[in-house]
N, C-alpha and C positions, 0 to 999 in steps of 0.2 A: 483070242486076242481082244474081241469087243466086247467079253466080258471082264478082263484086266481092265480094261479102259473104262468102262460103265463103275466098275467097283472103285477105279481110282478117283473119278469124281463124285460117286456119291460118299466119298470116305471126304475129299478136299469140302465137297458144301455142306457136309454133318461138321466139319472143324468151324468152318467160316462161323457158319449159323450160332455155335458155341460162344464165339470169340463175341460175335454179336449179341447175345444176347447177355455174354459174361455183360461190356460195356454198359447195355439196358438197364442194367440191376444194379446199378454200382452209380455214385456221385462221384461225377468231375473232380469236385470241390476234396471230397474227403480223400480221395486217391491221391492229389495233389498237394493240400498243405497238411492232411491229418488231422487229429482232434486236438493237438498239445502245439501251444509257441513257445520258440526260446526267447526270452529276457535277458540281456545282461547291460547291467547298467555300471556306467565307472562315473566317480563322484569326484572332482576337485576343489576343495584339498583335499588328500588320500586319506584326511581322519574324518570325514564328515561319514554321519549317519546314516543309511538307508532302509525305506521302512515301503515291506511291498503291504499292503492292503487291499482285502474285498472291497468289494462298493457298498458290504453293510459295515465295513469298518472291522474287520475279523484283523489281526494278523497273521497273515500268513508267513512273512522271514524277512528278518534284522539282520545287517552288516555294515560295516562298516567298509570305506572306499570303493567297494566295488560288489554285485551282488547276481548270480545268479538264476532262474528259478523259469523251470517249463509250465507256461499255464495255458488251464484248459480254455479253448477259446469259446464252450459256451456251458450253461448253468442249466440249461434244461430245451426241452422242444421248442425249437425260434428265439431264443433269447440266447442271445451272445453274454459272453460274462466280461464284467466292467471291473477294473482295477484302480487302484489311486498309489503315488509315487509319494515318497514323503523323502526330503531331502533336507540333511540342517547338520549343524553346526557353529557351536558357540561363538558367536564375533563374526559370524554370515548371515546374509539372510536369507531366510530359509526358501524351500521352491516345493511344489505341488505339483505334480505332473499326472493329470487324467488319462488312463490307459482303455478307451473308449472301441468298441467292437462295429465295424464297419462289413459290410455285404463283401466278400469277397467274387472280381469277377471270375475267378474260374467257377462258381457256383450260377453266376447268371451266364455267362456265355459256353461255358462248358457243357452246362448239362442242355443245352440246347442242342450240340452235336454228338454226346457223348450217353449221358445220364440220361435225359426225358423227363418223364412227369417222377417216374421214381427217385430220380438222382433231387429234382427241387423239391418234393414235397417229405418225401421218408428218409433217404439212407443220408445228404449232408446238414439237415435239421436234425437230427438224432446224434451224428457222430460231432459235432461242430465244425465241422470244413469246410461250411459255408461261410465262418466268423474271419474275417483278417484282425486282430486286435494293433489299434494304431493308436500313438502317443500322442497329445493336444499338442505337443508342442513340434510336431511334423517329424519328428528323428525317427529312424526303425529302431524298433524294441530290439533287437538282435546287436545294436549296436550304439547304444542309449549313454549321450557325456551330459554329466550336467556339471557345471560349473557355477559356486555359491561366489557372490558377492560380497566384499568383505564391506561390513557397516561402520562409516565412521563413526568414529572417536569422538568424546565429551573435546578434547585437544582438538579435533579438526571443526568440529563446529563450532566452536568456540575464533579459531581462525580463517573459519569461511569470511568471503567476501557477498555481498547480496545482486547478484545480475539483474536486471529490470528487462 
């Protein structure tokens, strides 16, 4: 009987020990948001343009009203990947929306209880799940409206009044 019981805990602290040490090896960050964000963006009015771009100006994907597209949240070791929004439309004016990579906290506070020195120095700087990629203009990328402006008319400026 005392050795069932001896064999059953050193089988329970060989699992622990595993589970523990699975955690140690592994980033907080990349377990939780992964290396890819979703994007979708909806445009009003539903014909205006959408133009995702690298931050060297690359295109990556064109549509129209509404658009798509998983992006990686970083370009190499410690560098987050940066994006830009282009939005327009004839007789709108156009918008720019900076798609800028920010520390995400489960990469800073995660790996303090989870990950360690490997979760912030190797495995979420390698995979990007340390990157949260956020909009200049405060919206979540997952749920991104933009709304263009329609530009007066030669007829409305023409009939503007001048306020002091």
């Amino acid at each position: 009987m005392r050795n069932i019981t001896t064999n059953i805990l050193q089988t329970h602290t060989l699992k622990t020990m595993l589970v523990a040490l699975t955690l140690l090896v592994t980033g907080c960050s990349s377990i939780v948001n992964g290396s890819t964000q979703q994007l979708s963006v909806k445009a009003t009015p539903e014909q205006a343009h959408i133009r995702l771009l690298t931050a060297n100006g690359d295109l990556l994907k064109e549509q129209q009203g509404s658009l798509t597209y998983l992006m990686k949240r970083h370009t190499g070791y410690f560098e987050g990947a940066e994006y830009k929004l282009e939005v327009g439309y004839d007789g709108y004016q156009s918008q720019s929306i900076e798609l800028m990579p920010t520390t995400s906290g489960w990469y800073l506070a995660g790996n303090l209880f989870f990950g360690g020195l490997i979760g912030w120095l190797v495995v979420d700087p390698l995979t990007g799940g340390m990157w949260v990629i956020e909009a200049s203009n405060q919206q979540e990328t997952d749920a991104l409206n933009v709304t263009l402006l329609k530009m007066a008319s030669p007829e409305m400026m023409e009939n503007a009044v001048k306020v002091n």
